[in-house]
KEGUDO-229016 format. One record per atom (N, C-alpha, C, CB): x, y, z; residue number from 1. Coordinates in nm, 3 decimals. Glycine has a CB too. Layout:
BEGIN
       u       v       w   i
       X       Y       Z NUM
...
! end
This chain:
BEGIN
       u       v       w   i
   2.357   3.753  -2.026   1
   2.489   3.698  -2.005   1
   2.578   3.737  -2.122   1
   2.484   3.545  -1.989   1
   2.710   3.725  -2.083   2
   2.774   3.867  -2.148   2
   2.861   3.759  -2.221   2
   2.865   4.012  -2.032   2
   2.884   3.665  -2.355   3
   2.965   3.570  -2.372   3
   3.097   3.610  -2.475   3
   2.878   3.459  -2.419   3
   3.224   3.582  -2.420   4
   3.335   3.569  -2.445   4
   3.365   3.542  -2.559   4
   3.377   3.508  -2.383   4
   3.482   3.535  -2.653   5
   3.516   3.465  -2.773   5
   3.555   3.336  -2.774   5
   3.605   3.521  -2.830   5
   3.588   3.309  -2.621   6
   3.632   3.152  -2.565   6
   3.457   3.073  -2.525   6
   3.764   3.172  -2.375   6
   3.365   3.153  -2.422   7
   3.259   3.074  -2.406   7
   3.204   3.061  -2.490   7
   3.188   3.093  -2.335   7
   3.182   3.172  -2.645   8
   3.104   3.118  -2.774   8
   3.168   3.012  -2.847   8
   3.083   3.226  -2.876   8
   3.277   2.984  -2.825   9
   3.362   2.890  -2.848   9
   3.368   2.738  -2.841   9
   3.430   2.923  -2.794   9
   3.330   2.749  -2.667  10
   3.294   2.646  -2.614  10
   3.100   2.601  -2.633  10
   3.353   2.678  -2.466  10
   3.027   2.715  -2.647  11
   2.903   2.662  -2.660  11
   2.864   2.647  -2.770  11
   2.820   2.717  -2.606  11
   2.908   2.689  -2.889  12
   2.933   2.623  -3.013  12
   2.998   2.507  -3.006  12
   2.998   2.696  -3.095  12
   3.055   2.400  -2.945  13
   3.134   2.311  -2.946  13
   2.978   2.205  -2.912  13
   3.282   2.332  -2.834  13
   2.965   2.261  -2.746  14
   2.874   2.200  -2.698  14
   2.720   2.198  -2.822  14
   2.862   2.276  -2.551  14
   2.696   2.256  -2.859  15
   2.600   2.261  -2.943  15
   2.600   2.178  -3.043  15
   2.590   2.366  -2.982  15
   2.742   2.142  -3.082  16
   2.733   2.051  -3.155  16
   2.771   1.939  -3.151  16
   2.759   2.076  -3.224  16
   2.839   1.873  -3.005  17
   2.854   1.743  -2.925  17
   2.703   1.733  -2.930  17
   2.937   1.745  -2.763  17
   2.616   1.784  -2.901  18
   2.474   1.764  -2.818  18
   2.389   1.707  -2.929  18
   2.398   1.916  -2.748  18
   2.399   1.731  -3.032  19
   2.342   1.777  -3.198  19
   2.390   1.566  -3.234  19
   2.498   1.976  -3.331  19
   2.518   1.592  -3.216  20
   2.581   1.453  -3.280  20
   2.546   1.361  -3.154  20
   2.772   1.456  -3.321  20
   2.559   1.335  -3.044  21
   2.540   1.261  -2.903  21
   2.347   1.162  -2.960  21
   2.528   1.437  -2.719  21
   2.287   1.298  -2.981  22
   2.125   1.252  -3.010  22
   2.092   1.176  -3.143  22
   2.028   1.388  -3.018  22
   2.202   1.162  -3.209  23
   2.190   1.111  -3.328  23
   2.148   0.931  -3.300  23
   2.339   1.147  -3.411  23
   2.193   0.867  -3.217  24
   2.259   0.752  -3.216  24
   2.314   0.690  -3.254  24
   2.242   0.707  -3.207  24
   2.390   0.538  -3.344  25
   2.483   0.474  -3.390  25
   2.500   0.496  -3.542  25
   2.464   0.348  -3.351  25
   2.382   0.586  -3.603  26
   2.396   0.571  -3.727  26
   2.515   0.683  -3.774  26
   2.256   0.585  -3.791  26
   2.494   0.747  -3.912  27
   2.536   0.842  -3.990  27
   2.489   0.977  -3.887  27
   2.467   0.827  -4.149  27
   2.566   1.064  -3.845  28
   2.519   1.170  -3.775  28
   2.535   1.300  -3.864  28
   2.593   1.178  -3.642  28
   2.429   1.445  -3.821  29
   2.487   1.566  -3.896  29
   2.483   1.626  -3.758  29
   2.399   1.647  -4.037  29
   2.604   1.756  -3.770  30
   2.517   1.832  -3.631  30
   2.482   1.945  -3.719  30
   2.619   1.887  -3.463  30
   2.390   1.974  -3.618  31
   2.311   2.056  -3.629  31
   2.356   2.213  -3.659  31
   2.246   2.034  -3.525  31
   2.336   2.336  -3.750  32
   2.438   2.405  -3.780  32
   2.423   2.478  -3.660  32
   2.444   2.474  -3.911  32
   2.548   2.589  -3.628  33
   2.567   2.658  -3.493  33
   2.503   2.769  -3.553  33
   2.724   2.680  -3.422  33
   2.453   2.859  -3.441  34
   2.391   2.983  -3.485  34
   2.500   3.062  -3.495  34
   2.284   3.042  -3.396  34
   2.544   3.207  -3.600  35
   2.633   3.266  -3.631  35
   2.664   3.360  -3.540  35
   2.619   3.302  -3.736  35
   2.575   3.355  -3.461  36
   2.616   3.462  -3.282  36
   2.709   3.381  -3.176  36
   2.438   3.494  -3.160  36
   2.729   3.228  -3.215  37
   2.750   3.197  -3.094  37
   2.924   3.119  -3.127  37
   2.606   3.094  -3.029  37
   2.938   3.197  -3.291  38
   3.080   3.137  -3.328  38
   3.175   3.278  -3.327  38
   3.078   3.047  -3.499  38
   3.299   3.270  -3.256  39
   3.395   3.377  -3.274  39
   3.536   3.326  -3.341  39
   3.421   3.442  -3.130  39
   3.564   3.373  -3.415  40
   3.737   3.304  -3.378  40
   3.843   3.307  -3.257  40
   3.828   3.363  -3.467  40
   3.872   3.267  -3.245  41
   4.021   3.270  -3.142  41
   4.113   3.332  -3.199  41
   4.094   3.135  -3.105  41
   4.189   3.434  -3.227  42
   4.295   3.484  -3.295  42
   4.402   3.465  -3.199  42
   4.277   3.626  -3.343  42
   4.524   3.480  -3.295  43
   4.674   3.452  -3.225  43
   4.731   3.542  -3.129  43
   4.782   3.448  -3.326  43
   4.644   3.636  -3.089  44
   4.663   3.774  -2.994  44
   4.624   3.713  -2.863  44
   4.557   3.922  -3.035  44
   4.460   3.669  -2.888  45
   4.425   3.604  -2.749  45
   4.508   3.442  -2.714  45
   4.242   3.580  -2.754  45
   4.569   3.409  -2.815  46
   4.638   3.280  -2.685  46
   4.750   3.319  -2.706  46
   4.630   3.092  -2.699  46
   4.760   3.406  -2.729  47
   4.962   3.498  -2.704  47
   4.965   3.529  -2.517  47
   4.980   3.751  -2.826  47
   4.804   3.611  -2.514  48
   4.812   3.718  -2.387  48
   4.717   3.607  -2.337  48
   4.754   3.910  -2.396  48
   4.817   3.588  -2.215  49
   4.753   3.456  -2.075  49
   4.678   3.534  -1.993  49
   4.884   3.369  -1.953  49
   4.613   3.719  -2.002  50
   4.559   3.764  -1.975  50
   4.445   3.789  -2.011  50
   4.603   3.805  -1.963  50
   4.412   3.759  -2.148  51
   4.268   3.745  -2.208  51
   4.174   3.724  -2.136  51
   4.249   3.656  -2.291  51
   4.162   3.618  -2.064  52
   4.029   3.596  -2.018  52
   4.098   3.563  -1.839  52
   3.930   3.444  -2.123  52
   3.917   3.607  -1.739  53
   3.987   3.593  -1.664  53
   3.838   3.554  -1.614  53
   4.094   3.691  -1.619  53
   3.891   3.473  -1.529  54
   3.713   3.408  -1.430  54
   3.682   3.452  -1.346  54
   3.686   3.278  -1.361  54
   3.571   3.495  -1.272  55
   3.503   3.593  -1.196  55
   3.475   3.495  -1.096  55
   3.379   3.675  -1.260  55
   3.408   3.550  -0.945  56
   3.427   3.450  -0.851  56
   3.310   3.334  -0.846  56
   3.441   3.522  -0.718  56
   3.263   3.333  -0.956  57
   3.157   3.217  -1.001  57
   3.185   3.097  -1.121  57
   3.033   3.297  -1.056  57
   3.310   3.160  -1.129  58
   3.374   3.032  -1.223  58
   3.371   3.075  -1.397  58
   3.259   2.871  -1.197  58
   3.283   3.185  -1.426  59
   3.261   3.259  -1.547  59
   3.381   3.280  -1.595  59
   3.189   3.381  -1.534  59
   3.437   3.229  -1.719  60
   3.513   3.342  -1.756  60
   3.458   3.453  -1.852  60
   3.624   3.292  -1.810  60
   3.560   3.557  -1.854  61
   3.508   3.662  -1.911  61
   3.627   3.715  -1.993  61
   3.448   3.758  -1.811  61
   3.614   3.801  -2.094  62
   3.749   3.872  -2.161  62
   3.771   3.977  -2.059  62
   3.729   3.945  -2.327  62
   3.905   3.944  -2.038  63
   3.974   4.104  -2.034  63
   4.043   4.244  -2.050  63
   3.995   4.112  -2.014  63
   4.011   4.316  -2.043  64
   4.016   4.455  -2.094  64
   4.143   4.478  -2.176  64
   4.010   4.558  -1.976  64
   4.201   4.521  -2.244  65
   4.314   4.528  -2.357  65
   4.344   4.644  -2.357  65
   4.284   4.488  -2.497  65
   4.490   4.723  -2.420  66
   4.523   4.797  -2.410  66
   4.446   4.894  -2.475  66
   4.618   4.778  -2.421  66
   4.438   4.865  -2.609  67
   4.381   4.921  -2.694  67
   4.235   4.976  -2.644  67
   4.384   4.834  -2.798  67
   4.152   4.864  -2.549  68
   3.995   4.906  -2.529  68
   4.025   5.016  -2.411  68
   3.874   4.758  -2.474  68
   4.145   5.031  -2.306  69
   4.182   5.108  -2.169  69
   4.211   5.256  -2.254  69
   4.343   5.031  -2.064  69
   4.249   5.230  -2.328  70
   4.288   5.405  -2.402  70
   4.176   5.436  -2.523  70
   4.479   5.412  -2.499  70
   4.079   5.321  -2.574  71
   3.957   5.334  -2.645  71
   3.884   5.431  -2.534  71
   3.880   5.179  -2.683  71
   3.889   5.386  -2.439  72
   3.801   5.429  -2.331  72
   3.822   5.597  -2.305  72
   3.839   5.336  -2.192  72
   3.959   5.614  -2.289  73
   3.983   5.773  -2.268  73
   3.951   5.853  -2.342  73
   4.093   5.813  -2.257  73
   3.973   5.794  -2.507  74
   3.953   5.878  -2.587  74
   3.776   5.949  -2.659  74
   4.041   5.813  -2.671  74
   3.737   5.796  -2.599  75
   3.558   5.794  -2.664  75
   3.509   5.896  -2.552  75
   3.446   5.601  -2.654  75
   3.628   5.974  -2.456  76
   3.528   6.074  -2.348  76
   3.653   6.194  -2.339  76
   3.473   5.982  -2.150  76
   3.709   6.188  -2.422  77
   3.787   6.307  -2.452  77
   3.726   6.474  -2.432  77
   3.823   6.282  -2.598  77
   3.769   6.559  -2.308  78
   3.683   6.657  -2.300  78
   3.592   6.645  -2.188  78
   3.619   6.667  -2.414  78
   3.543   6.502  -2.165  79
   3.468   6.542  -2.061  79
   3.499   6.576  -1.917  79
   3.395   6.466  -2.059  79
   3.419   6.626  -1.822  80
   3.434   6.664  -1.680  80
   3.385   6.571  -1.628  80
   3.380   6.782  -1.630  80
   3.321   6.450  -1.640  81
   3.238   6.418  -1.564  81
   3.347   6.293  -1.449  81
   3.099   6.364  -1.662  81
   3.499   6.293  -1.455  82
   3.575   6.199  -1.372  82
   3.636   6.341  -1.321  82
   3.681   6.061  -1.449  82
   3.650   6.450  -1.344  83
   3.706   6.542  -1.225  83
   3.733   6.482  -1.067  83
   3.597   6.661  -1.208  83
   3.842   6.530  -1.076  84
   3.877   6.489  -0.880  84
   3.859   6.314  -0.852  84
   3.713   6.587  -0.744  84
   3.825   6.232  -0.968  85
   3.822   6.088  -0.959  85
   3.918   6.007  -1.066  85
   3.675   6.047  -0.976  85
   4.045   6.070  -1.072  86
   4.124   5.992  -1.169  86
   4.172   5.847  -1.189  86
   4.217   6.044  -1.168  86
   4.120   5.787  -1.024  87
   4.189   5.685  -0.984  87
   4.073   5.577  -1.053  87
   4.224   5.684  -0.813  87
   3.935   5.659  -1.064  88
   3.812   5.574  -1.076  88
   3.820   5.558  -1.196  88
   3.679   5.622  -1.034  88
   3.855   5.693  -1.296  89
   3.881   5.652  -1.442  89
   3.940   5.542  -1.492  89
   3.945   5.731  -1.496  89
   4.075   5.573  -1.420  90
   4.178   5.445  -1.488  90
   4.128   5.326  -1.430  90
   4.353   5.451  -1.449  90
   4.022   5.285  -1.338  91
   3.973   5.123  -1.286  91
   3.942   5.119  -1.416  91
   3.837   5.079  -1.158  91
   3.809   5.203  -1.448  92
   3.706   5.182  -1.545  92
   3.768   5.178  -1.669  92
   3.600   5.281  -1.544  92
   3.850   5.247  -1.715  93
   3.898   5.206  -1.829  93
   3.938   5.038  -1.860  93
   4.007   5.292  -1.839  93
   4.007   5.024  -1.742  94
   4.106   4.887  -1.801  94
   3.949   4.785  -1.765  94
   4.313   4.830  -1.669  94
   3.884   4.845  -1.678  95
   3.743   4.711  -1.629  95
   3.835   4.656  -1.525  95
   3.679   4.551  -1.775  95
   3.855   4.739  -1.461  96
   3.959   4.685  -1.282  96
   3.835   4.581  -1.202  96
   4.003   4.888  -1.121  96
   3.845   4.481  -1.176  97
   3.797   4.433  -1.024  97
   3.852   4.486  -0.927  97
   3.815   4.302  -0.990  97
   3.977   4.559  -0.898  98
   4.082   4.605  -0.775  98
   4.039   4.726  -0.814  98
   4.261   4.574  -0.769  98
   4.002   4.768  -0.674  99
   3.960   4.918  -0.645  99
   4.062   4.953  -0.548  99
   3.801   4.944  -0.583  99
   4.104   5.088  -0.567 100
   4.199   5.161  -0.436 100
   4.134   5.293  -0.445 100
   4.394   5.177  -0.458 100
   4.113   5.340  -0.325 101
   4.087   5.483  -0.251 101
   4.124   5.585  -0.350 101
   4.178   5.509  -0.110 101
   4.250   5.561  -0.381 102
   4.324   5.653  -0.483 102
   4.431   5.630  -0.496 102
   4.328   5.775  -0.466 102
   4.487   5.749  -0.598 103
   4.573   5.676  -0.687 103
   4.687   5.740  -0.645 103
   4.546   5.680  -0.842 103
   4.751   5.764  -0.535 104
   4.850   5.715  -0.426 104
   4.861   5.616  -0.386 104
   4.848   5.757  -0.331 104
   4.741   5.557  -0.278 105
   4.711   5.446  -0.247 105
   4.754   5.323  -0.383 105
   4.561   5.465  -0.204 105
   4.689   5.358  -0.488 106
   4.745   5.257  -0.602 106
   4.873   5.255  -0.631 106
   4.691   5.276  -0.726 106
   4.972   5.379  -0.632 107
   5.081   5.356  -0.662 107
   5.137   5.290  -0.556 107
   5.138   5.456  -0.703 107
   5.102   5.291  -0.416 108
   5.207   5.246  -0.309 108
   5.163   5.080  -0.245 108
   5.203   5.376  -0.169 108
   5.028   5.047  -0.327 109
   5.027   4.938  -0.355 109
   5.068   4.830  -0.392 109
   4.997   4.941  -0.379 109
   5.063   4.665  -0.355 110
   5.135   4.551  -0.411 110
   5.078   4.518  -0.541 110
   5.131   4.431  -0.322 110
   5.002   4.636  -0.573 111
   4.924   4.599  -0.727 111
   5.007   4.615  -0.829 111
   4.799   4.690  -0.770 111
   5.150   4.539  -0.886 112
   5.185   4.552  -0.967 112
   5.344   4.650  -0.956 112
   5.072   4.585  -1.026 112
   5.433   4.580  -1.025 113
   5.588   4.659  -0.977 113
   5.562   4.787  -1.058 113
   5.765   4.569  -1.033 113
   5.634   4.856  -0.943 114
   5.634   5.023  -0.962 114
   5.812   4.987  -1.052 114
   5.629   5.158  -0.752 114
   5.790   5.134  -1.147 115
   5.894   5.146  -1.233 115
   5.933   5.290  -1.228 115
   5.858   5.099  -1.368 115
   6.007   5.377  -1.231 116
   6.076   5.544  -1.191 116
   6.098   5.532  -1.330 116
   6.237   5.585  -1.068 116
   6.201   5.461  -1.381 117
   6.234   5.486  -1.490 117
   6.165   5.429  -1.637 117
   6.349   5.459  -1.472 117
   6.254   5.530  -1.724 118
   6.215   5.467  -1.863 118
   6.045   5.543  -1.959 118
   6.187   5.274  -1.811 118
   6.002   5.524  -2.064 119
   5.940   5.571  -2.128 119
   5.782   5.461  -2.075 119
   6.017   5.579  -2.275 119
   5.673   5.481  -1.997 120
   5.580   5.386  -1.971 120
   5.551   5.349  -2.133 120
   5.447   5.444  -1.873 120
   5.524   5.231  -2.075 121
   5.456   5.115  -2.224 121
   5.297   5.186  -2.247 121
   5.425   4.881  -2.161 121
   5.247   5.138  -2.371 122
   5.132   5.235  -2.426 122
   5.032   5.094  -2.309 122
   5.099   5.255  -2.672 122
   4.959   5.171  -2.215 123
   4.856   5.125  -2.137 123
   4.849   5.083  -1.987 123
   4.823   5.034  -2.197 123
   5.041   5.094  -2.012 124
   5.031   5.153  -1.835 124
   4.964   5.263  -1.758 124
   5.149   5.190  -1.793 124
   4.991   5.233  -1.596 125
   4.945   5.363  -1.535 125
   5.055   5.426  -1.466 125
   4.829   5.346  -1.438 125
   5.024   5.556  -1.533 126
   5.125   5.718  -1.490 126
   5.107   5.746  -1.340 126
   5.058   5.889  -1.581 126
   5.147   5.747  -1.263 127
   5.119   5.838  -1.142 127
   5.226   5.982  -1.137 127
   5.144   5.736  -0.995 127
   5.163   6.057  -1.069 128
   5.185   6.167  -1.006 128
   5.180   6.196  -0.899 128
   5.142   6.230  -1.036 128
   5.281   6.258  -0.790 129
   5.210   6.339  -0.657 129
   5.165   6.446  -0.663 129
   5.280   6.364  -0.556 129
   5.068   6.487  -0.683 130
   5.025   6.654  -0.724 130
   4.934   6.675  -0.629 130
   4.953   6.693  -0.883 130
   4.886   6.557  -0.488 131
   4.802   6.589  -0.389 131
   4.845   6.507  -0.323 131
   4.670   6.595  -0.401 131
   4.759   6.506  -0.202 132
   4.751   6.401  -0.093 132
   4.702   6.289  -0.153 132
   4.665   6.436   0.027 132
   4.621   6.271  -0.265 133
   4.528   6.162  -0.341 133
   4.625   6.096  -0.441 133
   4.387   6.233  -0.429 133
   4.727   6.216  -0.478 134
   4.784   6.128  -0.589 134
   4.741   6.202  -0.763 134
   4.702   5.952  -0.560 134
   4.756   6.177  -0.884 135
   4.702   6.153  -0.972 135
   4.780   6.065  -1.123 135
   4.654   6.275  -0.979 135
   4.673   5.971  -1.152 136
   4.681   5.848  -1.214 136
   4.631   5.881  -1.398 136
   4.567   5.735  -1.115 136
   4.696   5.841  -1.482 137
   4.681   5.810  -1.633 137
   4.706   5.716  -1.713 137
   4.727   5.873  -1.688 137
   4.698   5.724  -1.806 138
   4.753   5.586  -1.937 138
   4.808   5.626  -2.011 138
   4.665   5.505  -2.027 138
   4.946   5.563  -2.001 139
   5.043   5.605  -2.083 139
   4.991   5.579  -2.251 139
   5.181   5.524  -2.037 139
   5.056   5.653  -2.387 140
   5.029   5.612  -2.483 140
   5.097   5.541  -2.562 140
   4.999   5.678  -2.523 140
   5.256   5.530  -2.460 141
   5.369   5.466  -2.527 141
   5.467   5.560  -2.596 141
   5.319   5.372  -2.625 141
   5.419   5.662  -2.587 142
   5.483   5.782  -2.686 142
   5.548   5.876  -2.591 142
   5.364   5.873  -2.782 142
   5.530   5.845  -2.465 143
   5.605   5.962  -2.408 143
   5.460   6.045  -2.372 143
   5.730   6.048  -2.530 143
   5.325   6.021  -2.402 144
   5.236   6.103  -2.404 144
   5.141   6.000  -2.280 144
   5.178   6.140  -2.570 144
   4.991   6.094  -2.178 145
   4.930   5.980  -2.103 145
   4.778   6.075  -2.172 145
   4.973   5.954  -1.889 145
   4.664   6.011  -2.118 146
   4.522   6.000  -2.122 146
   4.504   5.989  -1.979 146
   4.460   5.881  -2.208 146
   4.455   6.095  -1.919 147
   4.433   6.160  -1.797 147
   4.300   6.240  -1.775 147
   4.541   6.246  -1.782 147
   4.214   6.301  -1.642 148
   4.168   6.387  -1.623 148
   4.237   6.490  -1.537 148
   4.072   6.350  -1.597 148
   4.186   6.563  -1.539 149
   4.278   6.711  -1.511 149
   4.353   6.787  -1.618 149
   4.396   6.684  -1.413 149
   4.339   6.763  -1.699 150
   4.384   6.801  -1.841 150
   4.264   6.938  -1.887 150
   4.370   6.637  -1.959 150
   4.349   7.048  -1.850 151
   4.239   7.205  -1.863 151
   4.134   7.158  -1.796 151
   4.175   7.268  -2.031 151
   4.125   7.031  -1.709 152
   3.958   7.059  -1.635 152
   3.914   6.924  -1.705 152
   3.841   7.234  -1.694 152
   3.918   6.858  -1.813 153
   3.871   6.724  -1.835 153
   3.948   6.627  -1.887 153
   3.774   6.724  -1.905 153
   3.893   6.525  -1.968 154
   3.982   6.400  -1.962 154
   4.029   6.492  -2.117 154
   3.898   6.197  -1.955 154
   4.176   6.441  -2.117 155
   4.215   6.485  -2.262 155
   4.382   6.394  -2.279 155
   4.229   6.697  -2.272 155
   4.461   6.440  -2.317 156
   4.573   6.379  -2.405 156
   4.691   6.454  -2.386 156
   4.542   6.375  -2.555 156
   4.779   6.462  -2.317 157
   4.924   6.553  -2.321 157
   5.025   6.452  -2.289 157
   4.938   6.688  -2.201 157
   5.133   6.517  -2.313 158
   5.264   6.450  -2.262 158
   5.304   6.437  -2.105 158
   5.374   6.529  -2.324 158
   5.395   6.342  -2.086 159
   5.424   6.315  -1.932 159
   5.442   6.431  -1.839 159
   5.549   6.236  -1.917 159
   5.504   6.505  -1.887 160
   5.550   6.639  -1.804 160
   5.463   6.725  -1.803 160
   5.664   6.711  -1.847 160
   5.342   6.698  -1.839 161
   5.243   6.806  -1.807 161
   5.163   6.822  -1.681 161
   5.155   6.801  -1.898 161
   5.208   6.730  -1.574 162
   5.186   6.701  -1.463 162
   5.296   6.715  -1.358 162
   5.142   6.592  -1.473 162
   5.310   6.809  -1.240 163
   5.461   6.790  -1.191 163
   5.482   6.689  -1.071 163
   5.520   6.934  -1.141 163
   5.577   6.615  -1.068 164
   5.588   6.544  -0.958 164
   5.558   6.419  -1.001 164
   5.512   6.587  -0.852 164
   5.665   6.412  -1.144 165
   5.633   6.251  -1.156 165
   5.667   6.097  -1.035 165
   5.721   6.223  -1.290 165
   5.599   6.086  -1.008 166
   5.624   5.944  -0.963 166
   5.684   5.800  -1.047 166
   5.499   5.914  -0.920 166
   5.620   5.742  -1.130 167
   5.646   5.663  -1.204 167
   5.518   5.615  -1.293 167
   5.710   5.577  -1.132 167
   5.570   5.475  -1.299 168
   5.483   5.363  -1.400 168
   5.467   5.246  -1.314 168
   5.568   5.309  -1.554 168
   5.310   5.173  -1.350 169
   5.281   5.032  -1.339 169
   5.197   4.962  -1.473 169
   5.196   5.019  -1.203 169
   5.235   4.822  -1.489 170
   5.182   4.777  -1.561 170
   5.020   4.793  -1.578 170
   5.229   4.680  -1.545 170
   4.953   4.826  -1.692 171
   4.805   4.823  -1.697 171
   4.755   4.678  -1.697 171
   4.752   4.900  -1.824 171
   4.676   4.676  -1.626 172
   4.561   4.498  -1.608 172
   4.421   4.535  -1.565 172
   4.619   4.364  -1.451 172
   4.375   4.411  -1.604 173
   4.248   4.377  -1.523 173
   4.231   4.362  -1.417 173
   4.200   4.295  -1.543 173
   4.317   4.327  -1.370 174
   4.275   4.228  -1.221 174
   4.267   4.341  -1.149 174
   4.393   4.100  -1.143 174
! end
């Protein structure tokens, strides 16, 4: 089980309700928490109401960040192995639960307002019409995306290195 900075949070809490509860009426200690099961909360995660998100079992879990969606492109910079699957990249990067066919299908989707204009934010997704399929990237914020099809694998260029821009959508989890 895969635990959160919020569920180590909470089971450090619990660990030590449980610790003090068994004590009974006297002087109580709890018991110390193990150092795996304490994270901080920083002011980033209760900024973004997207942090964590619960799975259909009630789990919550962290969710994917800008920074980890373009960590992702870059830790496979070069490779071939998403050829002809750009749409699958950009799920996997951000850790999508929402799957689309492709990344046409994603742009013409209710997944999120489509934007024509303006410079995409660093971790949106780029589309293109360059097929019947579409093709999909992550913006870097710079005017630049993290794409495959780039000489043949995933790599790093600017917007216009693709013709037939379409636009921008916000990058998420969901």
């Amino acid at each position: 089980m895969r635990l959160t900075k919020l569920s180590k949070t909470v089971a450090a809490l619990a660990l030590a309700a449980a610790a003090t509860a068994g004590a009974g009426f006297g002087t109580a200690t709890a018991a110390p928490v193990p150092a795996d099961l304490v994270s901080t909360i920083t002011a980033a995660d209760i900024a973004d109401p997207t942090a964590v998100l619960p799975d259909e079992t009630g789990t919550v879990t962290a969710a994917q960040t800008v920074e980890g969606a373009i960590t992702w492109y870059k830790s496979r910079n070069g490779s071939t192995a998403y050829e002809g699957y750009c749409e699958k990249a950009a799920r996997l990067a951000w850790d999508r639960t929402t799957h689309h066919a492709s990344a046409i299908e994603h742009w013409q989707s209710s997944d999120g307002a489509r934007h024509t204009t303006g410079t995409p934010p660093r971790g949106a997704f780029v589309f293109w019409n360059i097929s019947a399929y579409g093709h999909v990237g992550i913006a870097d914020g710079n005017g630049g995306v993290w794409a495959t099809s780039v000489n043949g694998a995933i790599g790093h260029v600017k917007q216009g290195y693709f013709a037939n821009y379409l636009g921008w959508k916000p990058g998420n989890s969901n």
